[in-house]
Structures are given as C-alpha cells and as structure tokens.
N, C-alpha and C positions, 0 to 999 in steps of 0.2 A: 302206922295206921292213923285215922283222923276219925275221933269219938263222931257219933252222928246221934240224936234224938229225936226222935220224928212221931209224930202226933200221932194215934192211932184208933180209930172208932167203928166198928161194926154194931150197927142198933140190933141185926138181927141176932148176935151172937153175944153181945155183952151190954149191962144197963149204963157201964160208965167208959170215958174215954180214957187211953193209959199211954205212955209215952215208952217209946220200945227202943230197948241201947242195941245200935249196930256199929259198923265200922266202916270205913271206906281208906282202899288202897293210897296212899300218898299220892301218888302222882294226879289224883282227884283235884290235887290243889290247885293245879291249872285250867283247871274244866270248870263246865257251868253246874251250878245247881242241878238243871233239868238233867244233865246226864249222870250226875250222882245217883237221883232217883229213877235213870232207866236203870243202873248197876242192879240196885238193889229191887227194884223192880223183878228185874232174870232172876235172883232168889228166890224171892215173896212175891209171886205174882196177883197176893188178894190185895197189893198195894194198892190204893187209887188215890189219881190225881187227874188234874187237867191238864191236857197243851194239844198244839196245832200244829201253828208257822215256824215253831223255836227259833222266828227272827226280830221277837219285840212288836210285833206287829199285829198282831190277833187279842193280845191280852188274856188269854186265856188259863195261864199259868200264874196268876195272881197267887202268891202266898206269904204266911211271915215266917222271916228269914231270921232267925239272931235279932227278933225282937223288930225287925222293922220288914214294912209291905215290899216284895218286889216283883218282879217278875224272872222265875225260877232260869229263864232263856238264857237272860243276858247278863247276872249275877255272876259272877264265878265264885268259887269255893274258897277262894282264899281271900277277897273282897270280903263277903259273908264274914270268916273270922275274923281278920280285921285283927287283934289283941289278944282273942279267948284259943282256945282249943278243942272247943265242941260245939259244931254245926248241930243246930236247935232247927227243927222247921216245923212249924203251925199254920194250919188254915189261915184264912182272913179272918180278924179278931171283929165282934159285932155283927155275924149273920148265922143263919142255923146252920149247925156243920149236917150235912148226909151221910157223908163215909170221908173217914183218913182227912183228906186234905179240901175234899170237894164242896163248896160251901153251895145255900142256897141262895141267889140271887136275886132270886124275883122283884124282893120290895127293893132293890137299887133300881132296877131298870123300870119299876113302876114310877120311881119318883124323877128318873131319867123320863119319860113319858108326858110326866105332868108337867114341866115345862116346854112341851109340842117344839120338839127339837126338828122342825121343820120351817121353810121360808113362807110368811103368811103374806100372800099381795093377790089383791083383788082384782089390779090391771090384766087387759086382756095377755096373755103370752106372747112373746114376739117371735117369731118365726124361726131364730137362730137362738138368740139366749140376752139374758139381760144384761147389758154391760155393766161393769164395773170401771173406774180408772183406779191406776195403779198406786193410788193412795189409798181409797174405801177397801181399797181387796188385801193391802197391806194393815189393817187394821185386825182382822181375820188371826194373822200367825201369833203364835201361841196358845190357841186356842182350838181351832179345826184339826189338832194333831191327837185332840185326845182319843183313845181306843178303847176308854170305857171298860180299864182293866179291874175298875171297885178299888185299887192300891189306895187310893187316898180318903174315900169317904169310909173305908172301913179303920184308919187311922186317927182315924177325927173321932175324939170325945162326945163333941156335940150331938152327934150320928150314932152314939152307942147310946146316947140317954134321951134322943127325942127323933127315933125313926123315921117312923109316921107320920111326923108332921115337920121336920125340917128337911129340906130337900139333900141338902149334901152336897161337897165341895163339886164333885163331879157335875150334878146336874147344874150348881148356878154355874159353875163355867162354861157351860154350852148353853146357857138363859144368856148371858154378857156375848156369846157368841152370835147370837141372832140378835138380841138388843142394838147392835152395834154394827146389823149388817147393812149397808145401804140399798139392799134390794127387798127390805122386810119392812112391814107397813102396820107391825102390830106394837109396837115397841111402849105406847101409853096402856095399852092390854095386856104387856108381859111383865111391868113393872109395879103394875096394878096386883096381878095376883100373886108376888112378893113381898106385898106391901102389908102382911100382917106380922102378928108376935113371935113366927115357926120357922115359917119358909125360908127364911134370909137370916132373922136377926137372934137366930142361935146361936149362930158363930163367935166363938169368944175368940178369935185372931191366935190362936195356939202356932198355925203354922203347920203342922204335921204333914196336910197334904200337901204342900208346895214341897216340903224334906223328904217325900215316899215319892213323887211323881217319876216314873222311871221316862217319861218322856221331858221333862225336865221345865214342864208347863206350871203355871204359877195360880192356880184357883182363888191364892187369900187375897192378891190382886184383883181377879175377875172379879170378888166378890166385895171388896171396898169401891169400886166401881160403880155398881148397881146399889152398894148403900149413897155414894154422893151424888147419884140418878135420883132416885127415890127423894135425899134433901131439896135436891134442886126442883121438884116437882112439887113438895110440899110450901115450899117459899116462894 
C-alpha cells in the first residue's frame, strides 16, 4: 500500500485544517495523481477538488504535490514520490483555501486582468485578419501556451509576501506576450504601468515558476525581458 496525506478543511465543520492518513493500492504507482484522488474520492465523497480536461489542458487541477505545484492530470504517482514513500498533497500554497484542495483564486486572475491580456490596435480591422510573418508569430511560442493553471505564481515567494501589488510570474508572462506581439500598439502603455517598485520588480529571480511550470514555459525569462525593456526605455 502507498502512505497518502491529504490536506483536509471543512470551515463549516471545523475552525482548523488537519491532514487525514489514508492509503492507496500499489498499483496506484503507475497512475496519475488525479486518479488516486477519484479512488479515494468513491470512499470519502466530502473529498473536494478541481479537474475538468484530465489532459493538461484546462489547468484546473492545480495542486501541491510532495512539496512542489503541479497539475494532478499528468503527474503520476510514482513521479510525485520520487525517493519518499508518502504521497503528501496540498492546495496551492499563497491563496485562501475554501474546502480540502480547492483554493480561491480571484486575486490571480485579477492581477491576470490588470495587465489587459488582450490585442490593443486602433487600426481599422481588416476584413480577414492581421497578418503576421512567420518570424513575429514565432516570437509568441513559449508563451501563448500558458493555461493560467496558478502553478507557478502560487510557487513564487515574491507572490506570497506582496499579493496585491506584484503581479506574478503568470501574469508578466502574458504582459512579454503582448509586449512582443507585432500586431499590438500599446507596448510604451504596458511597460509604463510595470514600470513601478511592485509590479515587476519583486521578483528576486528564485526560479520556482519556470521549475513548477507543468507546461514547461519559462516566466523568469519573460520577466528579465520586460526588465531590459524598461532599461532600454529608461536610457
């Protein structure tokens, strides 16, 4: 059998969170996380969690795994241990939990928000669509892949000690996404409102999100980008 520890919080029924020993059959070890917790799920059905696609793709199944972010889908259970012998699983570390596993999210997707993760051009629309050539659009990859699973700005130190006011790996990496679009016309307006002591220059370069990124995308790069934008704008 393979020890399991799984996080466990009902506000309505208890003032503190407690961590609950079960088990899971051996042959778990070649399966994913998310189907460990449908097993135990058919037991304890007050279990909760998120998921959707369970193909990597939704991000919805954001959790910490044996101490690191991933997504429960495409984790397998024997990846997770790794060296240990008991599968640990927690919430996202740095947001309010609601029940068991299920964190609140809002203030990610508010600071996803405030950098207007949309194309800003004032040109009239063209009939068919704006072209790109196959350089400017090749600029894009690494970045248009993210799914805004929380995995790495809830990873990020910087994100647990200045919420509110620094944006997070996730959202500069889609700020460097449109910065860098050749079809976007606001790019002295997006680097302008980065340009103070929170938004950006939190980041002490730890790395965490580029090492939790389950899509395997690089944020501390997006985000030294947009810091030698910002130099080059100041000089």
């Amino acid at each position: 059998m393979i020890d399991v520890q799984l996080y466990r919080y009902h506000p309505e029924q208890a003032r503190q969170p407690w961590m609950q020993s079960l088990s899971l059959p051996e042959e778990f070890r070649a399966r994913m996380v998310l189907d460990a917790l449908e097993f135990l799920h058919e037991a304890d059905p007050t279990l909760v969690y998120r998921r959707s696609c369970r193909e990597g793709v939704c991000g919805s199944d954001g959790m910490n795994i044996n101490g690191k972010n991933r997504l429960s889908c495409i984790t397998s259970v024997a990846e997770a241990l790794d060296k240990t012998s008991t599968l640990i699983i927690r919430p996202l570390p740095g947001m309010p939990v609601i029940r068991d596993l299920v964190v609140d999210q809002s203030l990610f997707f508010r600071q996803y928000q405030s950098i207007k993760p949309w194309l800003i051009n004032q040109e009239p629309a063209p009939a068919i669509e704006r072209l790109q050539s196959p350089e400017e659009r090749s600029r894009l990859d690494g970045l248009y892949e993210c799914i805004l699973c929380a995995c790495c700005s809830s990873q990020c130190p910087s994100w647990w000690w200045n919420p509110q006011k620094y944006v997070g790996p996730a959202g500069l990496l889609q700020a460097w996404r449109f910065i860098i679009d050749s079809r976007d016309q606001a790019t002295v307006e997006r680097l302008e409102q980065l340009e103070d002591p929170f938004s950006l220059f939190r980041c002490r370069s730890i790395g965490n999100c580029s090492w939790v990124c389950p899509k395997g995308l690089n944020p501390m790069w997006a985000i030294g980008n947009i810091r030698r934008e910002l130099l080059k704008k100041s000089t």
